[in-house]
C-alpha positions in Angstrom: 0.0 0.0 0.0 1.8 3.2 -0.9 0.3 6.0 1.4 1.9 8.2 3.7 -1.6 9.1 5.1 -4.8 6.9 5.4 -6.4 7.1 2.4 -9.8 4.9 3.1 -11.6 4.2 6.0 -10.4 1.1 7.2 -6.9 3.2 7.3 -8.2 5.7 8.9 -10.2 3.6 11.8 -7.0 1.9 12.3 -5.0 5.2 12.8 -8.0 6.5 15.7 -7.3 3.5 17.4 -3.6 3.4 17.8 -4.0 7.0 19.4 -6.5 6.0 21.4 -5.1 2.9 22.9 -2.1 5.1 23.9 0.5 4.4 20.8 2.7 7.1 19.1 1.9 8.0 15.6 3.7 5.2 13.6 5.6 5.5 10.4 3.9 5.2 7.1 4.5 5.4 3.9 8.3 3.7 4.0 9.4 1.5 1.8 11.3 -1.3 3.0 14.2 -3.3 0.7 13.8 -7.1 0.6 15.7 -9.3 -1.1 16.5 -9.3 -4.7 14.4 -12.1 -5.3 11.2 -10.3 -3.5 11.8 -6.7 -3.9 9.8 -4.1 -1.7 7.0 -4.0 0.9 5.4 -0.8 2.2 4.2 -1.7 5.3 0.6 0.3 6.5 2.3 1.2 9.5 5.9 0.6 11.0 6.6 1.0 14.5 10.8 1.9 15.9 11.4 2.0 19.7 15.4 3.6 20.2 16.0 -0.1 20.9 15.5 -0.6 17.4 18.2 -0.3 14.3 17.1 1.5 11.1 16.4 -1.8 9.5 14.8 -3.1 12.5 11.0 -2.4 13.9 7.2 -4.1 14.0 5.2 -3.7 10.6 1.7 -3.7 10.8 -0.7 -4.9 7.6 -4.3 -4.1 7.0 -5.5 -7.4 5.4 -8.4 -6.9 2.9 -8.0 -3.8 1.5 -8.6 -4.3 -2.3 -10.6 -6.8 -4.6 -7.6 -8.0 -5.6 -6.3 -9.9 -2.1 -8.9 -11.6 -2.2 -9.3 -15.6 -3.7 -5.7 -14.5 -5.0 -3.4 -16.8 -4.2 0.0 -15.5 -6.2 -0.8 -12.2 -4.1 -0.9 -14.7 -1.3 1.6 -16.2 -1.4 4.0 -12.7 -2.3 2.7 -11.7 0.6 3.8 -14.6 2.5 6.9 -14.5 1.2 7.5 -11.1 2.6 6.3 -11.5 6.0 8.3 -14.5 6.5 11.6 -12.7 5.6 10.3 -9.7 7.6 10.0 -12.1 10.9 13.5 -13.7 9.9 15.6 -10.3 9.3 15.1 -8.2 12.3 11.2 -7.2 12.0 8.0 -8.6 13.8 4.5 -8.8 12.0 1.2 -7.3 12.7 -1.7 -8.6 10.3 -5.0 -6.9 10.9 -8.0 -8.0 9.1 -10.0 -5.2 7.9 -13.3 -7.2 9.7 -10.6 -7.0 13.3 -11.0 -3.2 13.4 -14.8 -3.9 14.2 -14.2 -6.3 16.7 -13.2 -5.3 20.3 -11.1 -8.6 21.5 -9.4 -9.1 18.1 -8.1 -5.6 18.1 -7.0 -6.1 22.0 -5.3 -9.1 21.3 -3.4 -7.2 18.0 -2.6 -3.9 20.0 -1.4 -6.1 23.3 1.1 -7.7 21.0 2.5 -4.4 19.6 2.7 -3.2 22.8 5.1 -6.3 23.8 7.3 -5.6 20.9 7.3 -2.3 22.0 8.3 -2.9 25.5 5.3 -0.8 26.8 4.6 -3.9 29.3 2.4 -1.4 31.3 0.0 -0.7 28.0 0.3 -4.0 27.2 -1.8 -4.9 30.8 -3.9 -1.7 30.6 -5.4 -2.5 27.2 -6.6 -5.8 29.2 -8.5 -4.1 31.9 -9.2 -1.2 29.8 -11.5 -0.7 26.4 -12.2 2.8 26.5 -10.5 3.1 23.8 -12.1 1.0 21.4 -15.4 3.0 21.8 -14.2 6.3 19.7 -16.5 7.5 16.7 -16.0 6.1 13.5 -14.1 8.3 10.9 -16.2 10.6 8.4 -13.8 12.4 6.4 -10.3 11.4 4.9 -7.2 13.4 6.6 -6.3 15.1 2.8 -8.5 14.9 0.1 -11.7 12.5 -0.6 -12.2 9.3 -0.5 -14.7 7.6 -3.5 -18.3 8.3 -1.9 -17.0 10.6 0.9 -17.1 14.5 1.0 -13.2 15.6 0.8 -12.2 17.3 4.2 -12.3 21.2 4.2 -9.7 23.3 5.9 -9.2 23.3 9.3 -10.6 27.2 10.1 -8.5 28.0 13.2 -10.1 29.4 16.4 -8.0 31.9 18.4 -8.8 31.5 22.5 -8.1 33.2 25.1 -7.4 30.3 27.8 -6.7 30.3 31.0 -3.7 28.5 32.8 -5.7 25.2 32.9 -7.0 25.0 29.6 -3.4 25.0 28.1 -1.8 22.4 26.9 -5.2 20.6 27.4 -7.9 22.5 25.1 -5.8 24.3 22.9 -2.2 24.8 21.9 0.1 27.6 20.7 0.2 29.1 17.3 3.5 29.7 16.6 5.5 30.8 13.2 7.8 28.3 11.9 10.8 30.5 12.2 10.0 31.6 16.1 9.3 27.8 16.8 12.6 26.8 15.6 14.6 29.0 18.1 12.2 29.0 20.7 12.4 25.2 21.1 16.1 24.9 19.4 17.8 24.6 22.7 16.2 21.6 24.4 17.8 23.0 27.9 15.0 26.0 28.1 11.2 25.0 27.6 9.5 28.1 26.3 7.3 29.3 29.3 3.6 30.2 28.4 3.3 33.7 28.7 5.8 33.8 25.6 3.3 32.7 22.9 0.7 35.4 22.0 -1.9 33.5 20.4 -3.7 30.3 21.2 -5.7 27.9 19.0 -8.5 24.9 20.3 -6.7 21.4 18.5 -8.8 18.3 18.9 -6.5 15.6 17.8 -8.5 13.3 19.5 -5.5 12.2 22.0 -4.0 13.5 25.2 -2.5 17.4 24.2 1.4 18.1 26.5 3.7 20.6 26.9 6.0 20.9 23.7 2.8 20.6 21.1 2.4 23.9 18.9 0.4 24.7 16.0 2.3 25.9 12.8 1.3 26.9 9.0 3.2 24.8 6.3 4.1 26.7 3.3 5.2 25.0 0.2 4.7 21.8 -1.7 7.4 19.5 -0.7 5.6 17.7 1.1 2.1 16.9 -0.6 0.0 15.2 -0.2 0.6 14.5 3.3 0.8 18.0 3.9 -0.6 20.3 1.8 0.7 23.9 1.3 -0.7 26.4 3.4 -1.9 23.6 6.2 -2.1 24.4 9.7 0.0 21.4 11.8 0.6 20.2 15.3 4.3 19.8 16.0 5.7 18.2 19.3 9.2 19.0 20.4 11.6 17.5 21.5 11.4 14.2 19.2 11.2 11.3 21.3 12.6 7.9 20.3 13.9 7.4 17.1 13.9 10.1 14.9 14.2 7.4 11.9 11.3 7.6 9.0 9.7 10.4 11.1 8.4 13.5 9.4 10.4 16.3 11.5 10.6 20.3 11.4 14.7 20.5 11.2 17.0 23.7 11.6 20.0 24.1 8.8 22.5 26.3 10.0 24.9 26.4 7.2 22.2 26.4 4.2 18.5 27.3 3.0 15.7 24.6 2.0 15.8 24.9 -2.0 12.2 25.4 -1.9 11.5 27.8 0.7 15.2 29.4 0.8 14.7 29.6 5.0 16.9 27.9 7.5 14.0 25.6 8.5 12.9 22.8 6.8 10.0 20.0 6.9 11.2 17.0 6.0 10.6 12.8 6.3 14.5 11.4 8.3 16.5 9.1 7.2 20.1 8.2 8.4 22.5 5.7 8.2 25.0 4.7 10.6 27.6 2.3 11.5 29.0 0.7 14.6 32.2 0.7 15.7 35.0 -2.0 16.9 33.7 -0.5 20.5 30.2 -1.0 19.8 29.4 3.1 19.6 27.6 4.1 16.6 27.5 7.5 14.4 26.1 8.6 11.4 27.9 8.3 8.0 24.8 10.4 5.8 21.6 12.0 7.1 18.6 12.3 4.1 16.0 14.8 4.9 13.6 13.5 2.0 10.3 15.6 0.5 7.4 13.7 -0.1 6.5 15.1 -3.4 8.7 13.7 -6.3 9.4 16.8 -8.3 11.7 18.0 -5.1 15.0 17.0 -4.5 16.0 15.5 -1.0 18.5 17.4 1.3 21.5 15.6 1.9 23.9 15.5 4.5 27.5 14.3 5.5 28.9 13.8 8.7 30.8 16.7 8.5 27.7 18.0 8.4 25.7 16.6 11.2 26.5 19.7 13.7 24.9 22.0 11.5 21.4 20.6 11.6 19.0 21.0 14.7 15.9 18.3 14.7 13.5 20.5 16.6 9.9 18.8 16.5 8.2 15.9 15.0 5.2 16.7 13.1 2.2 14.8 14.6 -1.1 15.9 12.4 -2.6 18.5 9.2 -5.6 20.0 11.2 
């Protein structure tokens, strides 16, 4: 499935729930490299903990998409084939049947084995006692465009509040410009305080809001059609975990962003590292790669590395 976004219902159902039961946004739209012999897989969502190497993580498949899977038995047994050698090279596997999103214990049993890949041993036993999370409303709209029998989503219209010290951070976040976000939250030793952001917007996300979350406006088309130019975001700084196949909002000290020709940049991460006789690892290239084609990636050395800041991960378009 190549989306960076959920694109159908089913996607989209699946997507509510993670957040709901308590998971981080996952990864989508990466392609992973097989083998010669079996090629690529684009997994619906991938999940990294900072235990977990760049080739390493827990792959999660919506089962039952398209016409096409089903009484197929070449697709089948592709897909077979790449789940196995997903298991045997460093990955675990999710399957989800699109009918399991519907059905309260199959999707406990599916998101208490993620969390025990994850190590998140105290989700894992609270998605046991706990289902609140399964009872959310069903999705209406798609995240970016329509969807075949579905009105297209309109443009979040922002609405500036007021709030008091309690509301913050709960009911509503900042709205910050890009370039005051990235020095504000560029040196992760000083947390902006509240009184420093002038305007306030209500975000329903449908998860828990924290300290760190702003709203910003995305200008440009590097990044369609996950993020379409002129979108208002939520960002969360600093990025936690593994900044690896995350979409971040990045600093460049020594040049511009082609596109925008600013210092800041939104961009999906990649790295690669290596490991040394002592076991330590550091980065031999860092990719900050648009999501639109017709844009060339930004790429980095590691005499590089010192001039870029990662400064928040982008968690939603409103």
């Amino acid at each position: 499935m190549e989306s960076t976004h959920p694109v159908n219902e089913a996607e989209r159902r699946l997507r509510q729930l993670l957040l709901a039961a308590g998971f981080e946004e996952g990864i989508r739209g990466e392609q992973l490299r097989l083998d010669r012999a079996i090629g690529t897989t684009t997994p619906d969502v991938i999940y990294r903990t900072v235990n977990h190497a760049a080739d390493e993580g827990v792959c999660i498949y919506l089962d039952g998409l398209g016409k096409h899977l089903h009484g197929n038995t070449e697709t089948a047994e592709r897909d077979r084939r790449i789940r196995d050698w997903l298991r045997n090279n460093g990955y675990e596997v999710i399957e989800i049947a699109v009918s399991d999103l519907y059905d309260e214990g199959a999707m406990t049993r599916h998101f208490r084995k993620l969390a025990g890949y994850l190590s998140k041993l105290e989700l894992r036993e609270q998605l046991r006692s706990d289902a609140t999370w399964y009872h959310i409303p069903a999705p209406e709209t798609s995240l970016v465009g329509g969807v075949t029998g579905m009105p297209p989503r309109e443009r979040a219209k922002l609405r500036l509040v007021q709030p008091s010290a309690a509301e913050r951070y709960v009911t509503c976040l900042p709205l910050i410009p890009l370039k005051a976000a990235a020095g504000a939250f560029g040196n992760p030793e000083r947390i902006p305080e509240d009184g420093e952001w002038e305007n306030w917007v209500t975000v329903d996300l449908g998860r828990k809001l924290r300290r760190g979350m702003f709203v910003a406006k995305v200008v440009g088309k590097s990044m369609e059609p996950r993020i379409q130019d002129g979108s208002y975001c939520v960002f969360s700084a600093p990025v936690e975990g593994t900044r690896q196949g995350k979409i971040v909002l990045a600093q460049l000290r020594d040049q511009a962003d082609p596109e925008s020709g600013e210092r800041y940049t939104i961009k999906r991460y990649e790295s690669e590292k290596i490991v040394d006789a002592g076991g330590t690892w550091r980065h031999i290239t860092i990719t900050l790669h648009p999501l639109n084609r017709n844009f060339e990636p930004i790429e980095l050395s590691t005499d590089d590395e010192g001039n870029l800041a990662v400064i928040a991960e982008f968690i939603d378009a409103l």
